[in-house]
SETORLO-485690 format. One line per 2 residues: for each residue x negated, y, z negated of N, C-alpha, C, O. Coordinates in pm, whole numbers, plus 50000, padded with zeros to 5 digits. Layout:
! SETORLO-485690
X/Y/Z/X/Y/Z/X/Y/Z/X/Y/Z | ... $
This chain:
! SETORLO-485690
34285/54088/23692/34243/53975/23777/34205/54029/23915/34282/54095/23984 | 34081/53995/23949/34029/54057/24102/34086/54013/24177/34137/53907/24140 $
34114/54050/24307/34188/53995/24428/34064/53904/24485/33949/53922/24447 | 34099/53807/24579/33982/53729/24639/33930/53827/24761/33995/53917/24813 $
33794/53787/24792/33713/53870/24893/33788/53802/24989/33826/53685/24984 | 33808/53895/25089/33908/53849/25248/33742/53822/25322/33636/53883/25305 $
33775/53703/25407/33694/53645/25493/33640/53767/25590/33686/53879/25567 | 33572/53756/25666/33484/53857/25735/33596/53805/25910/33632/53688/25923 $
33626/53894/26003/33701/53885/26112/33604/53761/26165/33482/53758/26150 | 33693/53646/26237/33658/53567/26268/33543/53575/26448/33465/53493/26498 $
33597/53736/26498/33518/53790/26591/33394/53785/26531/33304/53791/26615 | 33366/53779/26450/33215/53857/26351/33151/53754/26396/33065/53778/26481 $
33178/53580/26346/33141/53473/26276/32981/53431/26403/32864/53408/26375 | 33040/53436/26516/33008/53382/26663/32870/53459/26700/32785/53411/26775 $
32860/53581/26637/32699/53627/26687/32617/53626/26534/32531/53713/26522 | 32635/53551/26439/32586/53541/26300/32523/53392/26334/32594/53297/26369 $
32383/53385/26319/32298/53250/26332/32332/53192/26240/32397/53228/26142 | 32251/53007/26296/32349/52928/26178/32285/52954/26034/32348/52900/25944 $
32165/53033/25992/32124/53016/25868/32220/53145/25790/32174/53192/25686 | 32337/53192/25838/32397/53289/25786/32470/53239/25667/32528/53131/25676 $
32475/53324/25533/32544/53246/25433/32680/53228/25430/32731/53149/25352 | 32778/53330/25549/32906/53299/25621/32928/53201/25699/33038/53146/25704 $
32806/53159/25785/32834/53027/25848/32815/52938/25795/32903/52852/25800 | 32678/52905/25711/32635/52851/25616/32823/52800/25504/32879/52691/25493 $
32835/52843/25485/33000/52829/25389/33102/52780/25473/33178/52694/25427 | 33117/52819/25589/33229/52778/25709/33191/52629/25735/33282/52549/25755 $
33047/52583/25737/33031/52450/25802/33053/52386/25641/33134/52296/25619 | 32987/52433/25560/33027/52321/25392/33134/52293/25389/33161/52172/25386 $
33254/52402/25389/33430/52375/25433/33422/52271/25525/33399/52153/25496 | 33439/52310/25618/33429/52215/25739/33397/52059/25693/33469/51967/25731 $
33277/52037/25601/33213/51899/25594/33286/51862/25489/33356/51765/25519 | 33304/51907/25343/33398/51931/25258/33554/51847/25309/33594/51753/25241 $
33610/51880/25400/33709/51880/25483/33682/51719/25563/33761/51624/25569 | 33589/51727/25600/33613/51544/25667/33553/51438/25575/33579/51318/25583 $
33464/51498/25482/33459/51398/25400/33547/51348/25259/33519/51266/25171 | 33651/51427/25278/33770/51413/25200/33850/51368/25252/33944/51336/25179 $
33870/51335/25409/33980/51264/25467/33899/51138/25499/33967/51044/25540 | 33761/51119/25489/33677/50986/25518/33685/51027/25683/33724/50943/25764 $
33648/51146/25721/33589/51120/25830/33497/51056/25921/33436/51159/25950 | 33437/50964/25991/33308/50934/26035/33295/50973/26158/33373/50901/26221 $
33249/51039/26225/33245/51043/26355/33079/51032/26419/33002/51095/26491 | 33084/50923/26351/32985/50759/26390/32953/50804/26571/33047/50853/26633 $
32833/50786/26635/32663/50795/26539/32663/50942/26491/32619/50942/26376 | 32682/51019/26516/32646/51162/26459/32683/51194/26333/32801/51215/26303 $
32574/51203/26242/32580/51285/26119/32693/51449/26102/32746/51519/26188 | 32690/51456/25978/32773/51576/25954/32659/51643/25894/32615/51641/25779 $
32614/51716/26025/32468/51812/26006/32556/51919/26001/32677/51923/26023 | 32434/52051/25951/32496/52162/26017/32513/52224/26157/32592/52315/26182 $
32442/52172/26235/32392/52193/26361/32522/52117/26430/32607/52194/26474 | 32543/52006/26441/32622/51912/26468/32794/51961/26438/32894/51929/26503 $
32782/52050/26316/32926/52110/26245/32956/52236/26314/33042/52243/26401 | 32892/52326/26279/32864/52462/26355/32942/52481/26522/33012/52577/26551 $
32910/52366/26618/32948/52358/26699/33102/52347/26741/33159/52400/26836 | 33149/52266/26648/33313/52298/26659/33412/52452/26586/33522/52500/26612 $
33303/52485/26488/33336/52646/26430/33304/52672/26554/33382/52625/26637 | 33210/52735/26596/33190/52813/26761/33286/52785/26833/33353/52886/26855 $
33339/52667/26897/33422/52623/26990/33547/52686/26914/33641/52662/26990 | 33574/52722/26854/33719/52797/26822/33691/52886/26737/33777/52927/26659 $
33584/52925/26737/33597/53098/26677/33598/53139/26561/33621/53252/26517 | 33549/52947/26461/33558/52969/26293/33675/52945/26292/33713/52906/26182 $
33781/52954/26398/33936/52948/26233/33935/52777/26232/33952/52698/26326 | 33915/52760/26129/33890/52645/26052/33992/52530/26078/33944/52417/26076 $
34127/52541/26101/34216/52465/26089/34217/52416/26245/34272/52309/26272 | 34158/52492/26344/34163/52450/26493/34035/52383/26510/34050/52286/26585 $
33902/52398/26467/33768/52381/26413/33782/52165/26395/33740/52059/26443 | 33873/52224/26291/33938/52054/26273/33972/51964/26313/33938/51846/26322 $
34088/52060/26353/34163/51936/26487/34066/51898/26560/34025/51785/26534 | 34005/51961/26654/33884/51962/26748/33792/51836/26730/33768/51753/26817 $
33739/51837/26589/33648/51756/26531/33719/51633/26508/33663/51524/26516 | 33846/51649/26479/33913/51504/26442/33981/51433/26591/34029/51319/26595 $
33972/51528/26706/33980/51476/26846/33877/51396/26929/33885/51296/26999 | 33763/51494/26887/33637/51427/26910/33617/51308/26896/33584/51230/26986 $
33645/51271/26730/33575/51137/26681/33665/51063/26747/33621/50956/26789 | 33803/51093/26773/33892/50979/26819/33909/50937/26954/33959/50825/26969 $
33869/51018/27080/33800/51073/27189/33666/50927/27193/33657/50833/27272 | 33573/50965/27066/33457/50868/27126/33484/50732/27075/33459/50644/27157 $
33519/50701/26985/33598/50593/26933/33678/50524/26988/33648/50405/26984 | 33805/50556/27060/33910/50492/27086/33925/50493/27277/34021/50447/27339 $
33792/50562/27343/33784/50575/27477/33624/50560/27498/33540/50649/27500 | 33608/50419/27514/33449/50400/27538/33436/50390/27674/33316/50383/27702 $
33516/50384/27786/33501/50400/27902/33453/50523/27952/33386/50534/28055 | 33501/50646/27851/33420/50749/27865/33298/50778/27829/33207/50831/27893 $
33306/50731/27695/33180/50788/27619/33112/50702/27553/33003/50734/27505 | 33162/50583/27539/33082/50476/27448/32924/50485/27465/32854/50498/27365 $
32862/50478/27606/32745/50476/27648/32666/50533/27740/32654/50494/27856 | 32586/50671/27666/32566/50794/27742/32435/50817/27763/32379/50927/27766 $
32352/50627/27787/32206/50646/27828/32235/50673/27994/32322/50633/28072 | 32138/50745/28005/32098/50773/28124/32073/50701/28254/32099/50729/28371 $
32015/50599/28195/32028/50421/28291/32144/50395/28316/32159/50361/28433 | 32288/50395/28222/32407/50352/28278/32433/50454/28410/32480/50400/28510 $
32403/50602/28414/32451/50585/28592/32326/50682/28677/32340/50767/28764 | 32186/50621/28604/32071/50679/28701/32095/50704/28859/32065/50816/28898 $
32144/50618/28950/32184/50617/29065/32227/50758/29121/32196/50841/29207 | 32295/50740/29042/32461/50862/29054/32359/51022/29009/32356/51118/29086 $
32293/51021/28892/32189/51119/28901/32099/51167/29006/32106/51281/29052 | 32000/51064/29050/31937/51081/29192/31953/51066/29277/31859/51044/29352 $
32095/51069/29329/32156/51087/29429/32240/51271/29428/32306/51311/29524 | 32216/51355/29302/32197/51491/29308/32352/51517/29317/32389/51598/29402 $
32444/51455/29238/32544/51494/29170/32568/51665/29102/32657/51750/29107 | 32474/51655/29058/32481/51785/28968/32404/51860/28963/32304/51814/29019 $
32378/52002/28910/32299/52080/28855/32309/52139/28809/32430/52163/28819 | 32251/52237/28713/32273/52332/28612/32179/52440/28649/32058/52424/28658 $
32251/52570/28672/32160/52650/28697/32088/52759/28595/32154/52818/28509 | 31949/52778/28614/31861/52832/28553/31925/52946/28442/31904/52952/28321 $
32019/53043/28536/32039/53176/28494/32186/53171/28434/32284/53130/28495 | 32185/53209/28331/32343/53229/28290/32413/53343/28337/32361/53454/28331 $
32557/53321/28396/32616/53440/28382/32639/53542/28332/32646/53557/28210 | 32657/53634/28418/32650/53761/28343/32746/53781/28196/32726/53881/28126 $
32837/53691/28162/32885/53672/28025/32796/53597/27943/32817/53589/27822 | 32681/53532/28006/32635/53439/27922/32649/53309/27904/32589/53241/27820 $
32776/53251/28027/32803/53178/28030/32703/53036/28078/32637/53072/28175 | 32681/52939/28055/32598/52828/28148/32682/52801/28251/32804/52799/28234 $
32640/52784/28336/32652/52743/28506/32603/52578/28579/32487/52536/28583 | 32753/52489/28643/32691/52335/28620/32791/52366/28770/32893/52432/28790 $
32713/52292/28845/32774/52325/28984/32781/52146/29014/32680/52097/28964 | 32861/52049/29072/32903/51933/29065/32943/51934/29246/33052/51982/29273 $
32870/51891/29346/32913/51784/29456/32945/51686/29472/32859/51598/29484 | 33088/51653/29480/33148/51551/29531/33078/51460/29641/33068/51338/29632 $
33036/51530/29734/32982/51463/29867/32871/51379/29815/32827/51300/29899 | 32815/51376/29696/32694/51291/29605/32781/51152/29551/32724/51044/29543 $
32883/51164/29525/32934/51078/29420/32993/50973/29542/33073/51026/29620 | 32964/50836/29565/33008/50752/29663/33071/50654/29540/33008/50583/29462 $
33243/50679/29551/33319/50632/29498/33315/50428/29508/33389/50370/29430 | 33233/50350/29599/33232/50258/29620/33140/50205/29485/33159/50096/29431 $
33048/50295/29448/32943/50254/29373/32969/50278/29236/32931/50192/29156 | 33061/50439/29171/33066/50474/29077/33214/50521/29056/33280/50575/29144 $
33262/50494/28920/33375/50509/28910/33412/50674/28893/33342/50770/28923 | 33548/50671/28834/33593/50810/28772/33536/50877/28663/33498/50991/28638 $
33546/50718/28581/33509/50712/28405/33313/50742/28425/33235/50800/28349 | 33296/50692/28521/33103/50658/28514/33097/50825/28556/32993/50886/28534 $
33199/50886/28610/33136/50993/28703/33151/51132/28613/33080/51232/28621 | 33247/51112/28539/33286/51197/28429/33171/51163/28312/33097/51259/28292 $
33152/51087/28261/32998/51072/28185/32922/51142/28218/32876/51220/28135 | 32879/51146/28343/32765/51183/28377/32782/51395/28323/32690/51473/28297 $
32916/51418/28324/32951/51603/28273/32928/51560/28141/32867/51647/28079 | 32961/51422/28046/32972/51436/27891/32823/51445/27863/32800/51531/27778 $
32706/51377/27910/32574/51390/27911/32500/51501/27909/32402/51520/27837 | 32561/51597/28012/32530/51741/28011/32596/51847/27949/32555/51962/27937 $
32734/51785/27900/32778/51885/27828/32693/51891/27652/32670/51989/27581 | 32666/51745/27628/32638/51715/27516/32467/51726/27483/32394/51691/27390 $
32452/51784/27594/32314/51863/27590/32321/52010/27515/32303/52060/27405 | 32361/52046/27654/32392/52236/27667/32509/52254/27514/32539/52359/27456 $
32536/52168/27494/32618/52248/27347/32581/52215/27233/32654/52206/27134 | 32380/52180/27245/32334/52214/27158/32238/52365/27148/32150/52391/27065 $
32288/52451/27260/32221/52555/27268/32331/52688/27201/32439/52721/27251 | 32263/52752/27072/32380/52834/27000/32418/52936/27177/32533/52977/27187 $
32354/52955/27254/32401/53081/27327/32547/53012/27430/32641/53081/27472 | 32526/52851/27452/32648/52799/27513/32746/52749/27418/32850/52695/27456 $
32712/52768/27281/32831/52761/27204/32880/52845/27208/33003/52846/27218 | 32799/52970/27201/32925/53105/27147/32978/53168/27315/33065/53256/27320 $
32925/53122/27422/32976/53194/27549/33039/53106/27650/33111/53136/27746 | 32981/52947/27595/33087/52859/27672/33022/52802/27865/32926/52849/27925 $
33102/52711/27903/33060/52725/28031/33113/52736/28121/33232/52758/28097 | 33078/52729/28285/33144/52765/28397/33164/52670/28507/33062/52670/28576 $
33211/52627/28531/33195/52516/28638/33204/52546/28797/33281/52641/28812 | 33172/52517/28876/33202/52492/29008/33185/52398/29076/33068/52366/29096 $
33270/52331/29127/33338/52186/29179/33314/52232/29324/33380/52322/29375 | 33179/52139/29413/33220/52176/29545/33290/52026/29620/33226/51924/29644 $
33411/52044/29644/33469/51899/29688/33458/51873/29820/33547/51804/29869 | 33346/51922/29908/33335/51899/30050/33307/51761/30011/33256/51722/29905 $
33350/51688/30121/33333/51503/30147/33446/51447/30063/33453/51324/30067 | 33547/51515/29978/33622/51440/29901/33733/51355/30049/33763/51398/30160 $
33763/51230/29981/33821/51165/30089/33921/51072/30002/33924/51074/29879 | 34009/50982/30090/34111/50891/30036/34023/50778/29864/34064/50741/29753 $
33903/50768/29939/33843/50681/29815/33785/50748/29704/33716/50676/29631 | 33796/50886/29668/33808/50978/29542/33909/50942/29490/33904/50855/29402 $
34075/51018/29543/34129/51010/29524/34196/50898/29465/34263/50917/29364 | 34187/50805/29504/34233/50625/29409/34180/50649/29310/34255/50647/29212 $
34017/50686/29284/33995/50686/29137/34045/50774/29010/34005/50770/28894 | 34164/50869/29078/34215/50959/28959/34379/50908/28955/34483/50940/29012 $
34329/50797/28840/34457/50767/28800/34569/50868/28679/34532/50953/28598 | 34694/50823/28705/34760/50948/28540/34705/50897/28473/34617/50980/28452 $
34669/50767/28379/34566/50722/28306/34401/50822/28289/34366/50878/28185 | 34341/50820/28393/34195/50911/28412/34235/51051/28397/34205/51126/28304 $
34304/51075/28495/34391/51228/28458/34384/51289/28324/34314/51386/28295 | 34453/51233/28253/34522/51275/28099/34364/51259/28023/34305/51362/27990 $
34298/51120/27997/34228/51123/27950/34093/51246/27985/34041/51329/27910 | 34073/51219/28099/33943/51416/28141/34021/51493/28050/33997/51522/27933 $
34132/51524/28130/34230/51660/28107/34223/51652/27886/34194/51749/27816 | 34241/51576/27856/34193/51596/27698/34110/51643/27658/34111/51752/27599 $
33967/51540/27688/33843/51571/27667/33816/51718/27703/33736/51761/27620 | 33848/51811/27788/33862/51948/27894/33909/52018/27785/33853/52121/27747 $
34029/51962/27718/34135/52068/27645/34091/52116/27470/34083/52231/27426 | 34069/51988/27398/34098/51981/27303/34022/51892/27248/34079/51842/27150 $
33892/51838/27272/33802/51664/27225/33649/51690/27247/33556/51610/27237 | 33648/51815/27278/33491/51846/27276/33477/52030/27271/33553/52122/27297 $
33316/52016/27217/33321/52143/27124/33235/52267/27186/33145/52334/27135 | 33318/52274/27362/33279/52391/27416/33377/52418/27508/33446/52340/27574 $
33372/52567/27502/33455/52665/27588/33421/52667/27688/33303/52683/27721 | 33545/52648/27786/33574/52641/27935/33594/52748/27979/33711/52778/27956 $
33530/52843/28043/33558/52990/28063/33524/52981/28226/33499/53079/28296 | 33528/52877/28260/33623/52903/28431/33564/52759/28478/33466/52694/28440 $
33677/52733/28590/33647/52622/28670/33709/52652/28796/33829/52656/28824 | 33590/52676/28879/33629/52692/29002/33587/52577/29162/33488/52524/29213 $
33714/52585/29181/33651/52457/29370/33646/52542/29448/33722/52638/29455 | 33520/52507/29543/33547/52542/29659/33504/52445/29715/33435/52363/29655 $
33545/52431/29879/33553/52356/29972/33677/52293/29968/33701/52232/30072 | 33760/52289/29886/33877/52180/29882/33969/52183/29969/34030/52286/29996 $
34002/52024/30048/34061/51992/30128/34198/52009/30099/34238/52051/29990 | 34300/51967/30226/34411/51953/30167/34461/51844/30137/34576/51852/30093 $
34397/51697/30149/34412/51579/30077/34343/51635/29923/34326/51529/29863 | 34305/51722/29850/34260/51700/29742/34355/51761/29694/34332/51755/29574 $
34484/51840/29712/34603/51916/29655/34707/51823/29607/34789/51853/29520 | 34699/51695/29675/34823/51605/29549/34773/51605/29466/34829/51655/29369 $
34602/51536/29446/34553/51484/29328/34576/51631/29217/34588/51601/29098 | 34581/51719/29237/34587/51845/29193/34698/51910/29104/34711/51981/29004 $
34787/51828/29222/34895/51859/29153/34965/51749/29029/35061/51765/28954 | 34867/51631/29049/34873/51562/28923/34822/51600/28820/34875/51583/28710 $
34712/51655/28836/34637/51710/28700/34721/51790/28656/34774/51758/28550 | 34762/51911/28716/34800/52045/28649/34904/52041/28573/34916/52143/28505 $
34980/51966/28558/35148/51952/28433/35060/51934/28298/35102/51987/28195 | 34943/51863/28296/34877/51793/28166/34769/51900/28169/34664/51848/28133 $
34755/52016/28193/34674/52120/28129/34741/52264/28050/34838/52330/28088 | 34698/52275/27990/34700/52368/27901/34715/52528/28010/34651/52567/28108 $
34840/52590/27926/34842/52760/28023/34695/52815/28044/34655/52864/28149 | 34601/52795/27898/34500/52889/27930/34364/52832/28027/34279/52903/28082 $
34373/52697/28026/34294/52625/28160/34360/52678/28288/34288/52733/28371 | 34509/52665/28311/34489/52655/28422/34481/52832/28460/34528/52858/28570 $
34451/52900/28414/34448/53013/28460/34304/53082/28436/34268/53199/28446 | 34242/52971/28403/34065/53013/28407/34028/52912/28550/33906/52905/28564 $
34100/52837/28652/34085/52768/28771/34088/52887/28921/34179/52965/28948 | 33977/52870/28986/33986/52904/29083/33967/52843/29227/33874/52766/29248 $
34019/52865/29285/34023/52796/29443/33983/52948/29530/34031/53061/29526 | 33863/52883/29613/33832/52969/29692/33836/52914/29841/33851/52983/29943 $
33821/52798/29835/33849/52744/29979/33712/52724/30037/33600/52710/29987 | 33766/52727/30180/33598/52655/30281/33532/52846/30295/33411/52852/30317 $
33591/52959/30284/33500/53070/30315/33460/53142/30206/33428/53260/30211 | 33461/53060/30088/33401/53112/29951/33324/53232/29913/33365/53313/29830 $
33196/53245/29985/33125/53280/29944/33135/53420/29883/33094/53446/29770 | 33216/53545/29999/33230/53662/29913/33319/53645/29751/33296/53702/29644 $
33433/53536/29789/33512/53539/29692/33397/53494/29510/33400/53537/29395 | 33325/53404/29575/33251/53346/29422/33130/53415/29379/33081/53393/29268 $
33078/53497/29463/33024/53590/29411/33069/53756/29327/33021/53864/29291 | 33189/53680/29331/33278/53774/29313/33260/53766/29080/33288/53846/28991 $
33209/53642/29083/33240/53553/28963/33104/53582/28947/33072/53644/28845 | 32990/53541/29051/32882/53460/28995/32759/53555/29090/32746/53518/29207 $
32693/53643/29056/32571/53674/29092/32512/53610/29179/32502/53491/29148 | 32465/53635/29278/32397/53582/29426/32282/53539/29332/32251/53422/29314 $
32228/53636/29280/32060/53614/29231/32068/53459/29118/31966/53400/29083 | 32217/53415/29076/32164/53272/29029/32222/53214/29089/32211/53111/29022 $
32291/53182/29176/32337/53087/29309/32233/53039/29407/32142/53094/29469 | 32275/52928/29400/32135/52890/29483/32181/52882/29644/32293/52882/29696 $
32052/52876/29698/32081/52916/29837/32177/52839/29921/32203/52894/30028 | 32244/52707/29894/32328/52656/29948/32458/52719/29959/32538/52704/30052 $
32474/52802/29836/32620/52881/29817/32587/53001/29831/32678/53063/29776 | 32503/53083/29875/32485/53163/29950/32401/53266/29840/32368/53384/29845 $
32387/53179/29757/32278/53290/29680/32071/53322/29684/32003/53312/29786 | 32036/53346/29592/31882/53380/29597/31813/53276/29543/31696/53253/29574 $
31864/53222/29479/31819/53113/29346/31769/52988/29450/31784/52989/29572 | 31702/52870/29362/31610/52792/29432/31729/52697/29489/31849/52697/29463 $
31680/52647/29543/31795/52505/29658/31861/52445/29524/31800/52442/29417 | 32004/52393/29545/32046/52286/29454/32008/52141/29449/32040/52051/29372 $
31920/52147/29570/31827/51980/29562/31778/52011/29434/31805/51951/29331 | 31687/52132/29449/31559/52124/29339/31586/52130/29197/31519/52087/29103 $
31743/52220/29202/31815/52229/29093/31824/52095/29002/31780/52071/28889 | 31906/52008/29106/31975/51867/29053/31801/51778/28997/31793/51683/28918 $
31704/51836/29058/31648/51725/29074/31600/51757/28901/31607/51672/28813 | 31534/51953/28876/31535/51927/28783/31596/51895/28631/31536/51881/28525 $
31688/51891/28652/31810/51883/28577/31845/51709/28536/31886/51663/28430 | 31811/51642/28660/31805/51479/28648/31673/51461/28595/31658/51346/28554 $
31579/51530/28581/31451/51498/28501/31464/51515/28357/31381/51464/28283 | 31578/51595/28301/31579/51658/28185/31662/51581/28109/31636/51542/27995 $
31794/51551/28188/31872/51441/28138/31769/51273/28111/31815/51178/28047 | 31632/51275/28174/31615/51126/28184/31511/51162/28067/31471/51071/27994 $
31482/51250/28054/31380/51322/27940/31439/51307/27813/31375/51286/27710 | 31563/51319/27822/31615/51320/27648/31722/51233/27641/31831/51265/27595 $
31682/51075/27705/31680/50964/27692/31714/50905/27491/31818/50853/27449 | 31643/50923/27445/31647/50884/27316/31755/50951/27243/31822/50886/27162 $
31781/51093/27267/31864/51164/27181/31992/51132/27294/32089/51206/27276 | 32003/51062/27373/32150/51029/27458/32165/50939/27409/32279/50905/27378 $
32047/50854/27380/32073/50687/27300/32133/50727/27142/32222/50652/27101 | 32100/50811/27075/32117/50799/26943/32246/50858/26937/32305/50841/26830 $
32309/50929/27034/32451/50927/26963/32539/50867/27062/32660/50887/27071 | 32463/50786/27140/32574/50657/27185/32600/50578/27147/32510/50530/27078 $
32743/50485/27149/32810/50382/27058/32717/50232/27121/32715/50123/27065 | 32666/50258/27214/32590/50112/27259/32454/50149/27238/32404/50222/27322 $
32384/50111/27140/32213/50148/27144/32189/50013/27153/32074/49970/27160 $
């Protein structure tokens, strides 16, 4: 009686495209696997493209692959304040007012790069839940690109302007729920999150988050403070930093702006796997 062929190292799986007949077999398991427990994780099909993405997010081992996927569906399902409705119209405002951007160049790991100003987000107008959408929109872009599945992304939080009326909006309620979605409910790797500018009114809220994260989050967090700049280039290449943070790269106006064109561009595919069409 032959012994069974041992699986190929799960290091392997992550630079093998999806038409590989190893990945190709990992996502059939995978689908195999929720459609035997009656999975739905309604609107999105159990594509391969769509499957693939939670193998990447943990590296193929299958049984974490799972959980992941069965967090997800319950994540968009059972928390529509987050995610129920991820057209672009629900918080256009909050877009062209240059919230965000994503920059051109990936890190030198390969990582994608989403740089987020606080001083954009006027808490009078937009909530916690509306403001956090606006990362599920872009995350649920960029992790249809195989190179930010297999290398993950990077964040940088600049919290200059954060003030008393941020802060109200991060309830332990909002807390826990991000801090999930962050951990364990969506199907890309967090391979750093760093603030700078942060005040010292933004260190309670801080210290609420951090009990409800995971050892290996909080030790991919960095704080650089108001004199950043040698320190985050320390992380991040001048040549894709844009010139506000002291790099070469184009302004983060122009950044956000194109980046809010791209999000309003793929309008239809934000509609089709939102729970409100």
């Amino acid at each position: 009686m032959s012994q069974e062929e041992p699986r190929a190292p799960l290091q392997n799986f992550n630079g093998l495209p999806d038409d590989s007949p190893l990945v190709k077999a990992a996502v059939s398991e995978l689908r195999s696997k929720a459609e035997q427990e009656k999975l739905q994780p309604w609107p999105l099909a159990l594509s391969d493209a769509f499957l693939v993405r939670f193998l990447r997010a943990r590296d193929f081992d299958h049984d974490l692959a799972w959980k992941l996927l069965k967090n997800y569906t319950k994540c968009r399902t059972e928390w529509p304040e987050l995610n129920a409705d991820l057209r672009p119209y629900s918080v256009v405002n909050l877009l062209h007012a240059g919230y965000h951007g994503v920059l051109r160049e990936r890190d030198p790991s390969g990582s994608k790069v989403i740089i987020y100003r606080v001083a954009r987000w006027d808490p009078k107008l937009f909530t916690a839940f509306e403001v956090f959408r606006v990362s599920l929109m872009t995350s649920e872009l960029i992790v249809r690109e195989i190179d930010t599945q297999r290398n993950g992304v990077k964040v940088i939080f600049d919290l200059e302007g954060w003030r008393f009326a941020h802060a109200f909006q991060i309830s332990p309620t909002v807390a826990k729920r991000i801090a999930a979605v962050i951990m364990d409910s969506f199907p890309l790797k967090v391979r750093g999150i760093h603030l700078i500018n942060e005040p010292l009114l933004f260190h309670p809220v801080f210290a609420l988050i951090k009990p409800i994260l995971s050892e290996k989050i909080k030790k991919r967090i960095h704080m650089h403070g108001y004199n950043y700049t040698q320190n985050l280039q320390e992380h991040f290449p001048a040549s894709i930093l844009p010139k506000e943070y002291g790099g070469k790269a184009i302004s983060m106006d122009h950044l956000s702006q194109q980046w809010t064109d791209f999000i309003m561009e793929s309008e239809s595919y934000l509609q089709s796997i939102s729970v409100v069409t």
